[in-house]
GURODO-379614 format. One line per field, with one value per residue (C-alpha): x, y, z negated; chain. Coordinates in Angstrom, 1 decimal. Layout:
u = [X | ...] .
v = [Y | ...] .
w = [Z | ...] .
unit = [A | ...] .
% end
This chain:
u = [99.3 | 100.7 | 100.9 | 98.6 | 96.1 | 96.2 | 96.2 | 93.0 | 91.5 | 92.6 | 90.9 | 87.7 | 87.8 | 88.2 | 86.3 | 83.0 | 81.0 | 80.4 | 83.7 | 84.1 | 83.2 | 84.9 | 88.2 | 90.0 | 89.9 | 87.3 | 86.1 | 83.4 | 82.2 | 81.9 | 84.3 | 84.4 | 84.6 | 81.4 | 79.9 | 79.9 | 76.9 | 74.6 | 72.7 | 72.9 | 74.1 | 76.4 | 76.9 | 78.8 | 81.2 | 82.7 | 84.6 | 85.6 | 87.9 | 89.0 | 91.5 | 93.9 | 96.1 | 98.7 | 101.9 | 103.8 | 106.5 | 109.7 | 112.5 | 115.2 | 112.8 | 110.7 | 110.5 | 107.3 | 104.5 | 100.6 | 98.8 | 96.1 | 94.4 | 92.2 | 91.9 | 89.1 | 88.2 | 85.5 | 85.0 | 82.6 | 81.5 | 80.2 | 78.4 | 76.1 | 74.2 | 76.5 | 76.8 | 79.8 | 79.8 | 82.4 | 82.5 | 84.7 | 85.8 | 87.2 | 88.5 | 90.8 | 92.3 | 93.8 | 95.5 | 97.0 | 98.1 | 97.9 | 101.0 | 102.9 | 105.4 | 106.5 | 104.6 | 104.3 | 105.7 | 107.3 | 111.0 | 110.0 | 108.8 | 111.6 | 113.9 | 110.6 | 112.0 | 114.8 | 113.5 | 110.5 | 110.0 | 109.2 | 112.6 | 112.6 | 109.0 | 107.9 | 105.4 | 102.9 | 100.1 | 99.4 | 96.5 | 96.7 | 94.2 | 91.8 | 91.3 | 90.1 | 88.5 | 87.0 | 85.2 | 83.7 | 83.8 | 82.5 | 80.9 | 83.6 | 86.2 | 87.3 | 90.0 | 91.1 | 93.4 | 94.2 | 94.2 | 93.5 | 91.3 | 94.4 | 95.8 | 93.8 | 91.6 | 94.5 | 93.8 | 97.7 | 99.0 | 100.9 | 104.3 | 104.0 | 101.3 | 101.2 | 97.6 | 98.5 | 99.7 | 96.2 | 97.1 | 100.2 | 100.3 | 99.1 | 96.5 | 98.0 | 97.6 | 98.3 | 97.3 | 95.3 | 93.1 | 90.5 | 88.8 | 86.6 | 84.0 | 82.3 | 85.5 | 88.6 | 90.2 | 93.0 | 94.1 | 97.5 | 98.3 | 101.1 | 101.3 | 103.6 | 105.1 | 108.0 | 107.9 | 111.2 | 112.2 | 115.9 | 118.4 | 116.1 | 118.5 | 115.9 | 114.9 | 111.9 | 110.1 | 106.9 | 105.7 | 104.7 | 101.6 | 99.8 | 97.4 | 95.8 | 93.6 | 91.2 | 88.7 | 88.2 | 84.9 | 81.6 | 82.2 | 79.2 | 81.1 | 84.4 | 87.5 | 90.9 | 92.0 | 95.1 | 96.9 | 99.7 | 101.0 | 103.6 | 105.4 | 108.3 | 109.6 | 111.5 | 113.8 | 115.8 | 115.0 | 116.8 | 116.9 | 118.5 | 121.1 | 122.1 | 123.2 | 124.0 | 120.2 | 118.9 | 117.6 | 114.7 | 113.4 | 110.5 | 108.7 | 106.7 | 104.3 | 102.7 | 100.0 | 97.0 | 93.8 | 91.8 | 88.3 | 85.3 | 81.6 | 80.3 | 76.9 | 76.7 | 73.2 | 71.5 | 75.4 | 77.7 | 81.3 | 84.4 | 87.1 | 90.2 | 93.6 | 96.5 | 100.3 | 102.4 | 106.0 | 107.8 | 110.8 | 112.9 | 115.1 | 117.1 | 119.3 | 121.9 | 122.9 | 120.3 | 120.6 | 123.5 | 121.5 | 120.1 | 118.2 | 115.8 | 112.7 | 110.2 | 107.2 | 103.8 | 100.9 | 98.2 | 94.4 | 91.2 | 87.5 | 85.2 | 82.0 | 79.5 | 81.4 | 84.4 | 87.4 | 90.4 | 93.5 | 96.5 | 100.1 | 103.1 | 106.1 | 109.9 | 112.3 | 115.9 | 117.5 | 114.1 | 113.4 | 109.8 | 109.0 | 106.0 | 105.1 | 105.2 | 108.3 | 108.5 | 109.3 | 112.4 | 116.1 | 116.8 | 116.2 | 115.6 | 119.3 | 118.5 | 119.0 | 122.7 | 123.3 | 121.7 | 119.7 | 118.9 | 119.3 | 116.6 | 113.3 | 110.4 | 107.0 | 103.6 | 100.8 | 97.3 | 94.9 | 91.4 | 88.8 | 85.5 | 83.0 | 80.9 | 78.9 | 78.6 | 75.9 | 76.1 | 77.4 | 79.1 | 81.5 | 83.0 | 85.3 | 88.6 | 91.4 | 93.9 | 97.4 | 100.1 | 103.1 | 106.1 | 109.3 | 112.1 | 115.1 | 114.4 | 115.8 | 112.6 | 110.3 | 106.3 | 104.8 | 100.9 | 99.3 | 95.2 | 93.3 | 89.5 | 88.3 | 85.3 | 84.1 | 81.1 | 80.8 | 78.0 | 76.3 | 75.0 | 72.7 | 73.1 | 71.4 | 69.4 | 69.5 | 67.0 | 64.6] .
v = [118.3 | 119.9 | 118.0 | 120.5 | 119.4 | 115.9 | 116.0 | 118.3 | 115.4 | 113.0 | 114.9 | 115.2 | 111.4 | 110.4 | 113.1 | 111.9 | 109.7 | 106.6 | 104.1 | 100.9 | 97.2 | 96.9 | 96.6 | 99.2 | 98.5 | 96.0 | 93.0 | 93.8 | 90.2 | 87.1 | 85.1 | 81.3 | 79.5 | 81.3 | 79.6 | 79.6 | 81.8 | 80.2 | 83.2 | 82.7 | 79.8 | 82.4 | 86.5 | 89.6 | 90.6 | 94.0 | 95.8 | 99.6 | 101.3 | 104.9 | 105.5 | 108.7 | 108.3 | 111.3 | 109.9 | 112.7 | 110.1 | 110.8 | 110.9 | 109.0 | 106.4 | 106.4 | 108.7 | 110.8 | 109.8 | 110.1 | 107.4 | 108.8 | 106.3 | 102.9 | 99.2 | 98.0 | 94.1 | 92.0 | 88.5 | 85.9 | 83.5 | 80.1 | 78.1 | 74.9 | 73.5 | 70.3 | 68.2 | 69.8 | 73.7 | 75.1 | 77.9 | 79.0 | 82.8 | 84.1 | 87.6 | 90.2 | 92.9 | 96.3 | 98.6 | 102.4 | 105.3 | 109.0 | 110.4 | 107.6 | 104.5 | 103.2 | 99.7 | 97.8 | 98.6 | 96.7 | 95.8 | 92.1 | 94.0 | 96.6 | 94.9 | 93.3 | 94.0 | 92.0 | 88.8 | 88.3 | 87.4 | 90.5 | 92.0 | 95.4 | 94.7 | 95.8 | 98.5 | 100.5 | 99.4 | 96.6 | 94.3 | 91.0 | 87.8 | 86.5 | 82.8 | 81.1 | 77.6 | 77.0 | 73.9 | 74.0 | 70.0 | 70.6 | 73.3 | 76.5 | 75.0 | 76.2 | 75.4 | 78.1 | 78.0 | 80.5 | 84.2 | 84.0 | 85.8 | 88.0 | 91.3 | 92.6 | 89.8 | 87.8 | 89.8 | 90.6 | 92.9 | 95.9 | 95.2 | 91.7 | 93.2 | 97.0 | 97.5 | 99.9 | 97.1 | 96.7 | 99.6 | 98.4 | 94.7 | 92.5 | 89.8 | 86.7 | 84.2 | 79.9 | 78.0 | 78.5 | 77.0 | 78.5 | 77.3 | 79.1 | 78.4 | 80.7 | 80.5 | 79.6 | 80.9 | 78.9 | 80.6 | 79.0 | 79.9 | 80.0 | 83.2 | 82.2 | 85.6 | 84.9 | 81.8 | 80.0 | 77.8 | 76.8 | 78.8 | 82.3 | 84.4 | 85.7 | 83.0 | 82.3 | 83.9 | 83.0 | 83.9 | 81.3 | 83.0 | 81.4 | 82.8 | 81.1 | 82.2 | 80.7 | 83.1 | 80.9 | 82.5 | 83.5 | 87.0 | 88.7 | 88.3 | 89.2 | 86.4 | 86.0 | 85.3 | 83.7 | 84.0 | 83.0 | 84.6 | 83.9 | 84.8 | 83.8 | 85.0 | 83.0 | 83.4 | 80.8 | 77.6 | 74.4 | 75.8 | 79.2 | 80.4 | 82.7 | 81.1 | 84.3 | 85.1 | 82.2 | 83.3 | 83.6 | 85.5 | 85.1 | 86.3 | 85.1 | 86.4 | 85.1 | 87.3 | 87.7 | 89.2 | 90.3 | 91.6 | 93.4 | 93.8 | 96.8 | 98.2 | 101.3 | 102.4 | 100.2 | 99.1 | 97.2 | 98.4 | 96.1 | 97.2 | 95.3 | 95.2 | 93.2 | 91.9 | 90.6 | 89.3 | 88.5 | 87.4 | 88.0 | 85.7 | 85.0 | 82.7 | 84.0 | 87.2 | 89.3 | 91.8 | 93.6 | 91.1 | 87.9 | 88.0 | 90.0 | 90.8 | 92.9 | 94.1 | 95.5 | 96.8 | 97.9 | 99.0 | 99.7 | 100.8 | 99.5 | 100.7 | 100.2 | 102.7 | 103.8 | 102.6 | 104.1 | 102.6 | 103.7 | 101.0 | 101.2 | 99.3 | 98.5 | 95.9 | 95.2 | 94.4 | 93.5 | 93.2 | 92.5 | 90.6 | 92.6 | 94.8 | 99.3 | 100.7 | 102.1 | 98.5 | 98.1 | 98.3 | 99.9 | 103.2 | 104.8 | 104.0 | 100.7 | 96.9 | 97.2 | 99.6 | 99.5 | 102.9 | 101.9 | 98.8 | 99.6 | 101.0 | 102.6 | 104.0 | 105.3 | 105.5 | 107.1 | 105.8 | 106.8 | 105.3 | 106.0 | 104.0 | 107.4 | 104.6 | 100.6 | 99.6 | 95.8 | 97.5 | 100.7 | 102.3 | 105.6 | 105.2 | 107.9 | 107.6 | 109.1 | 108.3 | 109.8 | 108.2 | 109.6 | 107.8 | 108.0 | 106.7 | 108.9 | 112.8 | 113.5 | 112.2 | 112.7 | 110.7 | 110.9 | 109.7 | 110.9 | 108.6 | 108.9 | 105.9 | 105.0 | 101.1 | 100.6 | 96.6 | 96.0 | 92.1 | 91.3 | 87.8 | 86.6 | 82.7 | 81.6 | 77.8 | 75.7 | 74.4] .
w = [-100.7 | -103.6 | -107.1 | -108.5 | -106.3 | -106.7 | -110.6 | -110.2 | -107.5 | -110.3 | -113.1 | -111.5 | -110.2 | -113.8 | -115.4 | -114.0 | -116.0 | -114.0 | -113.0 | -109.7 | -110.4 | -106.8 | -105.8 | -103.1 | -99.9 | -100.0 | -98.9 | -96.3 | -95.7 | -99.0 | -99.5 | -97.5 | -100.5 | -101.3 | -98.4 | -94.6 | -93.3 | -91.6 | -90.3 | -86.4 | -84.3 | -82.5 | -83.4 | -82.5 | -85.4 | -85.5 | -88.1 | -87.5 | -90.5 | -89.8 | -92.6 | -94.0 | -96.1 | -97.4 | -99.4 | -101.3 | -102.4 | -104.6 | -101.7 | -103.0 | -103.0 | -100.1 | -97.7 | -97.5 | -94.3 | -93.8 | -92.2 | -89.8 | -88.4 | -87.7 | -87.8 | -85.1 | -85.1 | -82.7 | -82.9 | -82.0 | -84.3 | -84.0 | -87.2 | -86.3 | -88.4 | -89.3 | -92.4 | -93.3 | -93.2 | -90.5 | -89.1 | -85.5 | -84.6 | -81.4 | -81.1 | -81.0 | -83.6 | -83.0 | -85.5 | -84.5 | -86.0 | -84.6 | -84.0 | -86.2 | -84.8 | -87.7 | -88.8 | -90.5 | -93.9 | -97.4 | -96.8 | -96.2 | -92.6 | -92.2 | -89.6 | -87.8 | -84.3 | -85.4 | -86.7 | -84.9 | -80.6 | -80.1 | -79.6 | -77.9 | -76.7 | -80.0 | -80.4 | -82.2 | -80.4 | -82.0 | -80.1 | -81.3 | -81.2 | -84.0 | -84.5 | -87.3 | -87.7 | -91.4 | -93.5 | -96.5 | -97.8 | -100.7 | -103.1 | -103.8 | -101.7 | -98.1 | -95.6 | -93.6 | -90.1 | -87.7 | -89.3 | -93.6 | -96.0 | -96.8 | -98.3 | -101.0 | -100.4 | -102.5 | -105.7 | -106.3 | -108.6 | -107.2 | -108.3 | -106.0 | -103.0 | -102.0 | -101.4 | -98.6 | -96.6 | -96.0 | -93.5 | -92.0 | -91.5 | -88.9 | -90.3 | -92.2 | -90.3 | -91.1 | -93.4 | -96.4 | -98.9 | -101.7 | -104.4 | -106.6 | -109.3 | -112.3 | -114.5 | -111.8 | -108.7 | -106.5 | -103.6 | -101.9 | -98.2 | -95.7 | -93.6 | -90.6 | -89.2 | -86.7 | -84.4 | -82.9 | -80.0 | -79.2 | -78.3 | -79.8 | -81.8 | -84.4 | -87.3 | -87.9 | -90.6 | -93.0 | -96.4 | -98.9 | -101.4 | -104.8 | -106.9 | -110.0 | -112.5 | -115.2 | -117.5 | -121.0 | -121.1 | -118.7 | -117.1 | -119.4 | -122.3 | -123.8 | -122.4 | -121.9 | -118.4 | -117.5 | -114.2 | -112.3 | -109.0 | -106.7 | -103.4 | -101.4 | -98.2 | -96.2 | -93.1 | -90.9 | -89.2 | -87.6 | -84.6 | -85.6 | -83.7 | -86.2 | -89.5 | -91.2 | -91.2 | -93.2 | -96.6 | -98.9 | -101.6 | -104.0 | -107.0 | -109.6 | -112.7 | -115.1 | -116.6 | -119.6 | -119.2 | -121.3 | -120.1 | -122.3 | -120.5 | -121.5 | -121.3 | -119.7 | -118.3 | -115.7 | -114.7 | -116.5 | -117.2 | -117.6 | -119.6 | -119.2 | -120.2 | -118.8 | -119.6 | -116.7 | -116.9 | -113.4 | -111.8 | -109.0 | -106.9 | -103.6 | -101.8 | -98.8 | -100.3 | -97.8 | -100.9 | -103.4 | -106.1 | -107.1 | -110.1 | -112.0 | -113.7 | -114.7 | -116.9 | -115.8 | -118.3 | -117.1 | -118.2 | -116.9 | -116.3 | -114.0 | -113.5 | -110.8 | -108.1 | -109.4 | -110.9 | -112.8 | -114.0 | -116.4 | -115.3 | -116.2 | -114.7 | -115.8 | -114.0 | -114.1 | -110.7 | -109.6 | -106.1 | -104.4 | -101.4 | -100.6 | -103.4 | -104.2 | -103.2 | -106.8 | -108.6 | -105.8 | -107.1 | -103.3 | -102.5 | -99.5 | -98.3 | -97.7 | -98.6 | -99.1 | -102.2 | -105.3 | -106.0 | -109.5 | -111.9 | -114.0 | -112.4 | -114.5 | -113.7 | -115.2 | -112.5 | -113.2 | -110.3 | -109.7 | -106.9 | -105.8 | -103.4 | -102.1 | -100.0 | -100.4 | -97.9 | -96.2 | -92.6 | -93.8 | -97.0 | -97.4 | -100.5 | -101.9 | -103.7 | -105.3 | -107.9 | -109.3 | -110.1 | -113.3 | -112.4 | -114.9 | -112.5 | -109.4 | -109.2 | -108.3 | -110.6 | -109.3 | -106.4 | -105.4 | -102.7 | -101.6 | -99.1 | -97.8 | -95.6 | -93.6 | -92.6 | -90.5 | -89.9 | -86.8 | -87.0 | -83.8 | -84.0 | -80.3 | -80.6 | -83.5 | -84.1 | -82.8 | -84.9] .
unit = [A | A | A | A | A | A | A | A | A | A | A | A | A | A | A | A | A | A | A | A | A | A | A | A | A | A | A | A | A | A | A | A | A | A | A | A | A | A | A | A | A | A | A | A | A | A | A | A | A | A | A | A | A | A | A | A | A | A | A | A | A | A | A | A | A | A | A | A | A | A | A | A | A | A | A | A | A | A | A | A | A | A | A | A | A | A | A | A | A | A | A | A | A | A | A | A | A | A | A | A | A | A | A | A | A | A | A | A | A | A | A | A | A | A | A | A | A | A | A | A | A | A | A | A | A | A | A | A | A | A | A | A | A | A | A | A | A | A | A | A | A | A | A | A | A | A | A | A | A | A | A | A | A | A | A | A | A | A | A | A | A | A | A | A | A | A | A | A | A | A | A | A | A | A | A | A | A | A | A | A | A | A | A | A | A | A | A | A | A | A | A | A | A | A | A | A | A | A | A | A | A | A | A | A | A | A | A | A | A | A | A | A | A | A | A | A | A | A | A | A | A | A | A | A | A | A | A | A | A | A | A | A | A | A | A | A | A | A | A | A | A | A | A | A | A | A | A | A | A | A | A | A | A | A | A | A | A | A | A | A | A | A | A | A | A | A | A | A | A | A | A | A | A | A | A | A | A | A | A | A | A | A | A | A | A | A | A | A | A | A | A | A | A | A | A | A | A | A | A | A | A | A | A | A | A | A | A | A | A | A | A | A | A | A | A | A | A | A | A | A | A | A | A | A | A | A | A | A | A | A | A | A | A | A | A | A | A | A | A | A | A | A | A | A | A | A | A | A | A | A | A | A | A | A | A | A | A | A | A | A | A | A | A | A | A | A | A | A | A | A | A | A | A | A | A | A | A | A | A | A | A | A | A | A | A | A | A | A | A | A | A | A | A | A | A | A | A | A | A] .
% end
């Protein structure tokens, strides 16, 4: 797609007079620290995503790639009726791409054949099992194990998360906890990717993840919200074989919020505006630099289903465990060299929910990025995708 064409897409995304209260890619099912469902005693769960996704990305910086394809996802799921609300699901996942081989993405997943069991067994068809136990002991607070409420479901910002690795990486899966009430959110989990026994000569491999945030006022009226994010990634073990591989690498922000209701027709709008300072940091030298930081702005318009936002990015030596390739101090020649020191963008996204219904969504999106330290200075990326999310009630309870 030619630039042309996606500022015109962007233009007439933004042009139109209504903007989305939801987030991209979003969450088809409530949160568990909501509250367990107690619909059925036992149900069918199945979650169909056909995505594309077209990346027109400045080369020295990433190299350009679509993403045709789906994510498919069936479980069972099991929720007596106990004192305690917990819930049990048993299932399987799938993710493929047409024509593609490359997956997942982010640098933290670059060498994945490497670090993880898989070893040359390693593949782009990706079938993998769901399990996750939950309990709810007490109002706003669940405990998850087994696969998490992940991705976007973590609310990062895009200098830490990449939304598209809602594409392109397995489900987290280990440990997590939530907590959330009318003013506050807690979200800290452990996403275990590579296991190790003795004698393997791949480390083992997790990522640490935090998220706090507290709004000094009731979500109908104008507040300040602060927040505090984290991630660290971690590789090596005791019973590494390869000492050479142990290291770790993490960032932080701390961030403001501030967030005006306005009232636009039958819908409310929520105009927001944000300040984020971060930090970068390592141990065992896996890249050409230790420290850095950065600086994200961005700002915003919600409204019922659309959403547009205006960011803008700077770092210095700043390197993300998981985040946009454009905030990376590496380039598309790799971890070793340096590409640039200081990295600077301005990105103009627009999204639109076509369809929200409880079982299906049809949604688009499109962004353009300006980057001042690449030889080629535009990026955009378009992407339409469609959910449909069948609930199959298979045993009531019994009265």
């Amino acid at each position: 797609m030619s630039t042309k064409s996606l500022i015109l897409l962007l233009v007439l995304l933004l042009g139109v007079s209504k903007l989305s209260s939801q987030e991209y890619y979003r969450a088809h099912e409530p949160a568990l620290s909501s509250g367990i469902s107690r619909e059925d005693l036992l149900a069918l769960k199945l979650s169909a995503e056909g995505f594309f996704r077209n990346n027109e990305y400045a080369s020295d910086l990433v190299a350009d790639y679509t993403l045709p394809g789906y994510r498919l996802q069936a479980d069972l799921s099991y929720t007596p009726k106990t004192q305690i609300p917990i819930s049990l699901r048993l299932g399987a996942t799938n993710i493929y791409y047409w024509g593609s081989s490359l997956y997942p993405a982010a640098i933290a997943y670059s060498d994945l054949p490497y670090w993880s069991g898989e070893g040359g067994r390693y593949t782009r068809f990706r079938l993998k099992p769901f399990f996750q136990a939950a309990i709810t002991p007490a109002e706003g607070l669940a405990v998850i194990l087994g696969n998490l409420e992940g991705g976007a479901k973590h609310e990062l910002i895009e200098p830490l998360y990449n939304p598209e690795l809602n594409l392109t990486a397995d489900r987290e899966a280990g440990l997590q906890i939530k907590y959330i009430n009318p003013r506050s959110k807690f979200d800290i989990w452990v996403d275990w990717r590579s296991f190790i026994y003795k004698h393997d000569t791949h480390p083992e491999a997790f990522v640490f993840g935090l998220h706090a945030q507290h709004r000094f006022a009731p979500l109908d009226k104008p507040s300040l919200e602060f927040r505090l994010q984290a991630l660290a990634h971690h590789r090596g073990g005791v019973l590494n074989q390869r000492p050479d591989t142990v290291h770790s690498w993490s960032n932080a922000t701390l961030g403001l919020v501030y967030m005006h209701p306005l009232k636009l027709g039958r819908h409310t709008a929520h105009w927001y505006a944000s300040l984020y300072a971060l930090g970068y940091a390592q141990r065992g030298g896996h890249y050409p630099v230790d420290k850095g930081w950065g600086g994200y702005i961005e700002a915003g318009l919600r409204w019922h289903r659309w959403h547009t936002r205006l960011a803008l990015w700077q770092g210095y030596n700043f390197i993300s465990v998981l985040g946009t390739p454009f905030v990376q101090s590496i380039g598309r020649a790799g971890r070793e060299k340096i590409h640039s020191h200081t990295t600077r963008y301005l990105q103009l996204l627009g999204s639109y929910s076509i369809l929200e219904r409880k079982q299906y969504s049809l949604g688009a999106s499109a962004a353009l990025w300006y980057h001042t330290h690449s030889a080629h200075p535009i990026s955009s990326h378009i992407e339409v995708y469609l959910n449909i999310s069948p609930y199959f009630g298979l045993l009531k309870w019994k009265p």
